[in-house]
C-alpha positions in Angstrom: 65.6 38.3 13.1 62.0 37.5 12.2 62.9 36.7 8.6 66.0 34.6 9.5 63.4 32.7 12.0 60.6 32.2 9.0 63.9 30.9 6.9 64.8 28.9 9.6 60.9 27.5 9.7 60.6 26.7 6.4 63.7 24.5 6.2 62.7 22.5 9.5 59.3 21.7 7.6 60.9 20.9 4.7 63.2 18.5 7.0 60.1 17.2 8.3 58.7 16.7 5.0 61.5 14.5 3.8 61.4 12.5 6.9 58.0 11.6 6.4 58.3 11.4 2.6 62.0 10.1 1.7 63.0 9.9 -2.1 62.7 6.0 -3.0 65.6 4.6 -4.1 66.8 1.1 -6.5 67.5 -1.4 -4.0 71.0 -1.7 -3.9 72.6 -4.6 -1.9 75.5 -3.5 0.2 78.3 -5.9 1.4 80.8 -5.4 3.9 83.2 -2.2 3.3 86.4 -4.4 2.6 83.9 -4.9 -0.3 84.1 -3.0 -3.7 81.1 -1.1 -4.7 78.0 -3.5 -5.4 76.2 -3.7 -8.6 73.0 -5.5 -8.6 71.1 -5.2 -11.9 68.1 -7.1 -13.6 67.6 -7.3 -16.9 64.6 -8.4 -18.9 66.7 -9.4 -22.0 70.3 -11.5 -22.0 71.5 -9.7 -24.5 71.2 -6.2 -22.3 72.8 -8.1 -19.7 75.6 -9.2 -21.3 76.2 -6.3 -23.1 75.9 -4.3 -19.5 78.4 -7.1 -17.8 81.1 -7.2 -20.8 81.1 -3.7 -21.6 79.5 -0.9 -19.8 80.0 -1.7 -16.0 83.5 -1.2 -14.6 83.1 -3.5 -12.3 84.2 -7.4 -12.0 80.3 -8.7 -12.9 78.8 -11.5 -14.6 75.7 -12.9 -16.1 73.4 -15.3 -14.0 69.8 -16.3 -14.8 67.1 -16.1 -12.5 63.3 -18.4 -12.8 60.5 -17.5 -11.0 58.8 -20.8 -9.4 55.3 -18.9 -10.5 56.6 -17.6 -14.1 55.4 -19.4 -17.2 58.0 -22.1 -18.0 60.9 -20.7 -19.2 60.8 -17.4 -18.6 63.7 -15.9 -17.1 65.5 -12.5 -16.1 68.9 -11.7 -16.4 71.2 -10.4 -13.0 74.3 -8.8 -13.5 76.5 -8.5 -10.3 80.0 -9.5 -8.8 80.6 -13.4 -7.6 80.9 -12.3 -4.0 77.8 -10.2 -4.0 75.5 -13.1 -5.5 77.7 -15.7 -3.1 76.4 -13.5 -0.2 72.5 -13.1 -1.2 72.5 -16.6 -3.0 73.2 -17.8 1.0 71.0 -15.0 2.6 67.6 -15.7 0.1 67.6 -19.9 -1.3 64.0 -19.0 -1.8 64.4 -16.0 -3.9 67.8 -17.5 -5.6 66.9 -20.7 -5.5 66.6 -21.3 -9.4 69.7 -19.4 -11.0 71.7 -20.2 -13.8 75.1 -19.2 -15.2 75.0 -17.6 -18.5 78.6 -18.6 -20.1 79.4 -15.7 -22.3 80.3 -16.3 -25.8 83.7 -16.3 -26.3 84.9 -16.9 -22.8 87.6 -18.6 -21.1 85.7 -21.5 -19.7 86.5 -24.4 -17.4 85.5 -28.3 -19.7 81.5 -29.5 -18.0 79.3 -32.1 -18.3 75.7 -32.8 -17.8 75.3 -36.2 -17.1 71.5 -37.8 -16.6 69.3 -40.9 -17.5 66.4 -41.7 -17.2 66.3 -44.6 -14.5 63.2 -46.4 -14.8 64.4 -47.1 -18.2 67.7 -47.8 -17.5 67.4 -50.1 -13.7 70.7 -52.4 -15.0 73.0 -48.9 -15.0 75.6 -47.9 -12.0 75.3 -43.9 -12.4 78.5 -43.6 -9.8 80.4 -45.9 -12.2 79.6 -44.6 -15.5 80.9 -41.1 -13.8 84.0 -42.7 -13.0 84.7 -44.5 -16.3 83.6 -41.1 -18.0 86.2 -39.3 -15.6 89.0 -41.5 -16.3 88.6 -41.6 -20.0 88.4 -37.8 -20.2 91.4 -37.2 -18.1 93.6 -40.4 -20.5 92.5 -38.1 -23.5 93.5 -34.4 -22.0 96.9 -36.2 -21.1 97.2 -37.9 -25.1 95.8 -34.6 -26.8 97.5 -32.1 -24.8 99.9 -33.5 -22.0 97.6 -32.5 -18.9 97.6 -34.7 -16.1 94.7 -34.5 -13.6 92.6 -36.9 -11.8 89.3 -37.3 -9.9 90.6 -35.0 -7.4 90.6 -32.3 -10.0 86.6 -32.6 -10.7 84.0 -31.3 -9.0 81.1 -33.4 -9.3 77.8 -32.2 -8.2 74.5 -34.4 -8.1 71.0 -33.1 -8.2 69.5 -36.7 -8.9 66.1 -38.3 -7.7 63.7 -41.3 -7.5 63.1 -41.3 -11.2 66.9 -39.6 -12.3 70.0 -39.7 -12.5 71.4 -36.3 -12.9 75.5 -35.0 -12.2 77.6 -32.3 -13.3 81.0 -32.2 -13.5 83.6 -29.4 -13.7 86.8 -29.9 -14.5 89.7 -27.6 -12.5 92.2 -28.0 -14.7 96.0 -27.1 -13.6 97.1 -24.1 -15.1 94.8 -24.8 -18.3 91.3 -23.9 -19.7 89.7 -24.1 -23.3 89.5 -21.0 -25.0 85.5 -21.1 -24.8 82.7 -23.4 -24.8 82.8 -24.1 -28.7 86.3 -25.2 -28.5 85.5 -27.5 -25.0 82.4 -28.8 -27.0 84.2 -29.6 -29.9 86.7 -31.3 -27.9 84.2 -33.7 -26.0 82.4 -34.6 -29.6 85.6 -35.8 -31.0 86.7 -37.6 -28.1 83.0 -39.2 -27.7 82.7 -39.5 -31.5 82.6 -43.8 -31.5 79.7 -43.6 -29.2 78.0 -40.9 -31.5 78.4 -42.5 -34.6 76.7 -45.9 -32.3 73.6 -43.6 -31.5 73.0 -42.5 -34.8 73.6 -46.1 -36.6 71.1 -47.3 -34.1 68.7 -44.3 -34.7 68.9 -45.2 -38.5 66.3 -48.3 -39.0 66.7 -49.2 -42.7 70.8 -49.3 -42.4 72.5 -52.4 -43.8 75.7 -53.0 -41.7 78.4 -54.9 -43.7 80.8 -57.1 -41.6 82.9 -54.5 -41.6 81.0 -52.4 -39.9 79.6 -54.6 -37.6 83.6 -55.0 -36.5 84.4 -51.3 -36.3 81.3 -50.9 -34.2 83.2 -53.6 -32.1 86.4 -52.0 -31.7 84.3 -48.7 -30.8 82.0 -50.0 -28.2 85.2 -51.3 -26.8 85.9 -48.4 -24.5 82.8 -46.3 -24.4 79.4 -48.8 -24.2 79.1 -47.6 -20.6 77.9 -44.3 -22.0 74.9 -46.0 -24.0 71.4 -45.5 -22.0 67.7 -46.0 -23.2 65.5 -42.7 -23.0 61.6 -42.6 -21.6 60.7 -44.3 -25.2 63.1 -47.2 -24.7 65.3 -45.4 -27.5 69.6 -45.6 -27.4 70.9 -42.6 -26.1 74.2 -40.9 -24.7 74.8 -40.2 -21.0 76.3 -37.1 -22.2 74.0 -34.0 -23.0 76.3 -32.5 -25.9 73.7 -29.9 -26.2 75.4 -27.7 -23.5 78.1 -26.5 -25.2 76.0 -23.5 -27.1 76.5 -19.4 -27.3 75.6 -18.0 -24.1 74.4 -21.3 -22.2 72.7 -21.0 -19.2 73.9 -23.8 -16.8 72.6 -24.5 -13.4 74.2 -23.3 -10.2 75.6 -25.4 -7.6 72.4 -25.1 -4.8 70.3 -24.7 -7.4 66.9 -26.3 -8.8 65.0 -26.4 -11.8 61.4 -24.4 -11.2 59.0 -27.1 -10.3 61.4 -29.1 -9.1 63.1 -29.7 -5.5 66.5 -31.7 -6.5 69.1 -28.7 -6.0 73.0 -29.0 -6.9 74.5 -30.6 -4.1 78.6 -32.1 -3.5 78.1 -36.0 -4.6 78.9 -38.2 -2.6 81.5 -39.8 -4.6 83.5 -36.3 -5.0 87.1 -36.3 -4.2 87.5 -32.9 -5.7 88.7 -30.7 -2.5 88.8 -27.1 -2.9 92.2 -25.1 -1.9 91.2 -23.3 1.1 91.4 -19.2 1.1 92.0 -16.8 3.9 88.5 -15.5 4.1 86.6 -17.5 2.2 84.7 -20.6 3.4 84.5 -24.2 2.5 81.0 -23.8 0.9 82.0 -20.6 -1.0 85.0 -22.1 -2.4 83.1 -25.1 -4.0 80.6 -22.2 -5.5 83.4 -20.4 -6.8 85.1 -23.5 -8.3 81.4 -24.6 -9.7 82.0 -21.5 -11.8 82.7 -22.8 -15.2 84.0 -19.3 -16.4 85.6 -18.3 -13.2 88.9 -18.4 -14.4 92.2 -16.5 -14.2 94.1 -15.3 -17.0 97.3 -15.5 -14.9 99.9 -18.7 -16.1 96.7 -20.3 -18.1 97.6 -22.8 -20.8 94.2 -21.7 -23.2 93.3 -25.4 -25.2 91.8 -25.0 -28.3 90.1 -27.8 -31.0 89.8 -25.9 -34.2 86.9 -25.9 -36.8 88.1 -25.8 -40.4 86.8 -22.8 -40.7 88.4 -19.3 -40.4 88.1 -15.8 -40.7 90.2 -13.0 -42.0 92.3 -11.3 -39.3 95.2 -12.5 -40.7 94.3 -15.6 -40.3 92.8 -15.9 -37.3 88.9 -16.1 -36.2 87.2 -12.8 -35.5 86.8 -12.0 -31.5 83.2 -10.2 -30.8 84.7 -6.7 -30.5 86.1 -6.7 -34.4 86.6 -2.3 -33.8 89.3 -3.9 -31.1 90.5 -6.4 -33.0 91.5 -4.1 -35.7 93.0 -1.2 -33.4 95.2 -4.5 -32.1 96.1 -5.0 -35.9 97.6 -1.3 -36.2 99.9 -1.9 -33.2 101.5 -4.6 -34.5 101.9 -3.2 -38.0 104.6 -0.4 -37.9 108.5 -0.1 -39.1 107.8 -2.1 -41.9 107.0 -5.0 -40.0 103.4 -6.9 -40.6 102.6 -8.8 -37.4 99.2 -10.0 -37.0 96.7 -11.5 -34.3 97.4 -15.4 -34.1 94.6 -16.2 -32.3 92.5 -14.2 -28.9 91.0 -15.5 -25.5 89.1 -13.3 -23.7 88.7 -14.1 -19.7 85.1 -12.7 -18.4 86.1 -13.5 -14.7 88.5 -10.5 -15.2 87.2 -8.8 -18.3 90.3 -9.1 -20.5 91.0 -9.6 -24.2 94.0 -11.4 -24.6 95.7 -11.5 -27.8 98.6 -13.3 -28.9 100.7 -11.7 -31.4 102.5 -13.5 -34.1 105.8 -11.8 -36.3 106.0 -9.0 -34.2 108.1 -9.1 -31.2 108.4 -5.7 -29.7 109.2 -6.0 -26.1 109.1 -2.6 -23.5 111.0 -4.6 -21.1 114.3 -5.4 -22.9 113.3 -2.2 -25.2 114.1 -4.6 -28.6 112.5 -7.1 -30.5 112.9 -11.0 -29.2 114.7 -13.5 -31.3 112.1 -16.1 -31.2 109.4 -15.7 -28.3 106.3 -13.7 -29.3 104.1 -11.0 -27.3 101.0 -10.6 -25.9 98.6 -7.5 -26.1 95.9 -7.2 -23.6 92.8 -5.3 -23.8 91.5 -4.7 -20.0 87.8 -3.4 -20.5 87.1 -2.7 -17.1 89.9 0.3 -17.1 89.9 0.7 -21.2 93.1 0.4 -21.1 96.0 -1.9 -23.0 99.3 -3.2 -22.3 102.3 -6.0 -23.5 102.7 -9.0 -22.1 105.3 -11.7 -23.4 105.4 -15.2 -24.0 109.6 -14.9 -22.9 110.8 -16.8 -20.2 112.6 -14.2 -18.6 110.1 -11.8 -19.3 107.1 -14.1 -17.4 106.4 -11.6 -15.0 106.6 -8.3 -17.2 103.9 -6.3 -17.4 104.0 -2.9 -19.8 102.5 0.3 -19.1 99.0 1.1 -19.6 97.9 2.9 -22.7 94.3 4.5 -23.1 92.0 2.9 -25.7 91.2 4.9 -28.5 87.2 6.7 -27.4 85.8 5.5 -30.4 86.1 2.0 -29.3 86.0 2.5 -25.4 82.4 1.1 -25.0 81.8 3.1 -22.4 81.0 5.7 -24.9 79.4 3.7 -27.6 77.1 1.6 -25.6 73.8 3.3 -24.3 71.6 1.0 -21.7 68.1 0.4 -23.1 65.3 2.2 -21.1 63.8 -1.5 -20.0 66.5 -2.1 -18.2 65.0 -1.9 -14.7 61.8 -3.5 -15.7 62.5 -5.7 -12.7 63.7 -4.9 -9.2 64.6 -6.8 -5.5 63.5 -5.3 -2.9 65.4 -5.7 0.5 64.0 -8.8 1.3 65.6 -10.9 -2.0 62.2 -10.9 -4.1 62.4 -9.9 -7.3 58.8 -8.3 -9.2 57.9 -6.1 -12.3 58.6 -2.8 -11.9 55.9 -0.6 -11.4 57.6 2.2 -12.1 59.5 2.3 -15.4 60.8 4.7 -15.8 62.0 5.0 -12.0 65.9 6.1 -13.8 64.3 9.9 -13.9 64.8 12.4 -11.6 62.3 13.2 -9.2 59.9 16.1 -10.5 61.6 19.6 -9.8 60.1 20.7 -6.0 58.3 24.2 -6.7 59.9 28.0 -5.3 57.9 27.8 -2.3 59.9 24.4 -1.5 63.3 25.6 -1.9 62.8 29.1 -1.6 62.9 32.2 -4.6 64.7 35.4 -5.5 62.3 37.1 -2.6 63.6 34.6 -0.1 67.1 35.1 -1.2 67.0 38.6 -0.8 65.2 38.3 2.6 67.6 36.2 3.3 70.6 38.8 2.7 69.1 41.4 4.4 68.4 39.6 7.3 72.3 38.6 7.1 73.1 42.1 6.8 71.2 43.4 9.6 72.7 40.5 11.9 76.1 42.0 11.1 75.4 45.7 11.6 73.7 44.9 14.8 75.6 41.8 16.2 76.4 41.0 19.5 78.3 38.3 21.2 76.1 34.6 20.5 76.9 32.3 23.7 77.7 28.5 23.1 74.7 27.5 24.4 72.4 29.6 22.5 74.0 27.9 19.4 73.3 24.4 20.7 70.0 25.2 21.8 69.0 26.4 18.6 70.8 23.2 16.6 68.8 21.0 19.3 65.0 22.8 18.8 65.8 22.0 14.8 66.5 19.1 14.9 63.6 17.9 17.1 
């Protein structure tokens, strides 16, 4: 029993050893357990992020930027994690949090947004709460005339981080049962309806123009509606009210709660809001309006997706290119078989659920009446969390139909194409919301292999069976309370 009692030793110091040295771990938020498993990773590079968000992680994430209030000016990293898990740290650390942006991912479903700002100094003769409402209802009279939606102030959230010297709002538009296809299409969309007050700014910015009366009475007719939008910059030059620079690949926008670094004018409800969100059985007032702030929080259930098309196209037959063209043309070959050619019409992809939406056009295979429909077309969608697809229709009395669920293909499943760049801890959070350099790169490898005299070799093992062995031949009856006693001295 000696050499069972040395075993016995040498496992309670190793105990004791890992209880005064524990392994060291990522910092890994936890929420609640109704919760589903948190993923809480910084990035050095978008790109990485994204690419971790969109393809490799399985679950529901997305892309937010984070400043540092002591990093050189524009420096930022990249988290990736779930809206509920930021909602709940974003709450628990404003100090740590309190400069994060939303990166909307190209090619997402997205909510239509403005940024709104002048300068006021220069501009003392403007009503900022009026030129938001003018914008408002002009934007909602030209969703109704291009596309037959009707909504109202009390379907835009308008936010104001404004101060002494500006005037600063966003808005964010919850549409009913509709969204633009992404940010390009919403962009394009606000140029075209703001076009007359462009084509003011840019006469105006051009000295050595000669108007002819004509001109002079178009401008007129243009100024008509939209002067209000006309403001004077630090230099005293015309301007818009509008910034149409938002509506880029990948834009970071600012958070609701938020601030720019340096500054201390965070994303607050305006006063003049009459956007009121639905409320939600477990979700509070103030987390509602962050989830509606959310310009690509949207569902891809009953959405209407609005779309203002460039000229020009790419060759999927016919329709522009998504970023995953390997899915794009495994899509092709499901819709080309029998002899019949169908093709993609056109694709939305929704990152608040991670789904690739295709509608089909001339092929109108449907599993639920098993036959092709006379008229209405299909949908196939590519679900990248569970690289899986399925057929959806565009049928009224298939609205609710949902195929089964076929495996992607490996070679385009990125879960085995993508590999995660070795940088991509270069940051952590510890448990306290601050986020530093890693000193420890490398921290992804296991911990260096303990030696035989920690874990015990060959020699132990067969000490250890004999010692077994001679327990057997020689047992007697072990009483309850021996066994107890012995579980209590090791674990003292």
């Amino acid at each position: 029993m000696s050499r069972w009692g040395d075993r016995l030793k040498k496992v309670e110091q190793l105990a004791q050893s890992f209880r005064q040295h524990p392994l060291t771990t990522r910092y890994k938020p936890r929420l609640w357990p109704c919760q589903p498993s948190s993923v809480w990773r910084l990035f050095p590079r978008q790109n990485m992020a994204i690419s971790f968000a969109a393809i490799s992680c399985k679950e529901a994430v997305h892309v937010f930027a984070l400043e540092k209030e002591e990093a050189s000016l524009g420096q930022r990293i990249y988290l990736v994690t779930s809206y509920s898990e930021l909602w709940h740290y974003y709450k628990t650390y404003p100090q740590s949090l309190m400069h994060c942006y939303e990166v909307i991912p190209e090619g997402a479903v997205c909510k239509i947004y403005f940024d709104l700002e002048f300068h006021k100094p220069s501009n003392r003769g403007s009503d900022g709460k009026s030129m938001v409402s003018l914008l408002i209802q002009y934007v909602c009279d030209k969703l109704m005339e291009v596309y037959g939606i009707k909504c109202s102030a009390k379907n835009i959230l308008n936010l104001d981080s404004s101060t002494e010297e500006k005037f600063s709002r966003h808005l964010i538009f919850i549409l009913p049962n509709a969204a633009f296809k992404d940010n390009i299409h919403a962009g394009r969309f606000i140029h075209a309806i703001l076009q007359p007050v462009i084509n003011e700014v840019k006469r105006d910015s051009s000295a050595s123009e000669t108007e002819s009366p004509e001109m002079k009475r178009q401008k007129k007719e243009e100024e008509r509606d939209l002067s209000f939008l006309l403001v004077k910059n630090k230099d005293g030059q015309k301007c818009l009210f509008v910034d149409l620079g938002v509506y880029t690949k990948n834009r970071n926008f600012r958070l609701y709660k938020s601030s720019k670094v340096g500054k201390n004018a965070a994303f607050t409800v305006a006063e003049d809001n009459e956007f009121i969100p639905k409320p939600t059985r477990g979700v509070s007032v103030e987390e509602s309006v962050f989830l509606a702030s959310l310009v690509c929080n949207v569902s891809f259930t009953g959405q209407r997706i609005l779309t203002w098309d460039a000229p020009e196209i790419s060759a999927v037959s016919g329709c522009l290119l998504s970023l995953y063209q390997e899915v794009d043309n495994f899509v092709s070959t499901l819709v080309k078989k029998d002899g019949i050619q169908g093709n993609i019409r056109r694709w939305s992809y929704f990152a608040a659920e991670q789904l690739l939406v295709y509608d089909i056009n001339k092929y109108r295979w449907c599993e639920n009446v098993g036959r092709f429909h006379k008229s209405n077309n299909i949908m196939i969608v590519v679900d990248f969390k569970e690289e899986v697809w399925y057929q959806k229709c565009h049928d009224p009395d298939c609205r609710n139909f949902r195929s089964s669920t076929y495996p992607l293909p490996q070679e385009i499943c990125v879960s085995y194409i993508l590999t995660l760049d070795e940088e991509d801890q270069a940051y952590i959070m510890d448990d306290t919301g601050n986020f530093e350099h890693s000193q420890a790169p490398n921290s992804r490898a296991c911990p260096e292999e303990e030696t035989p005299d920690a874990w015990g070799d060959e020699q132990d093992d067969r000490e250890y069976l004999e010692s077994l062995n001679d327990f057997e031949e020689n047992r007697g009856e072990i009483s309850d309370q021996l066994l107890l006693t012995c579980v209590d001295d090791g674990s003292q």
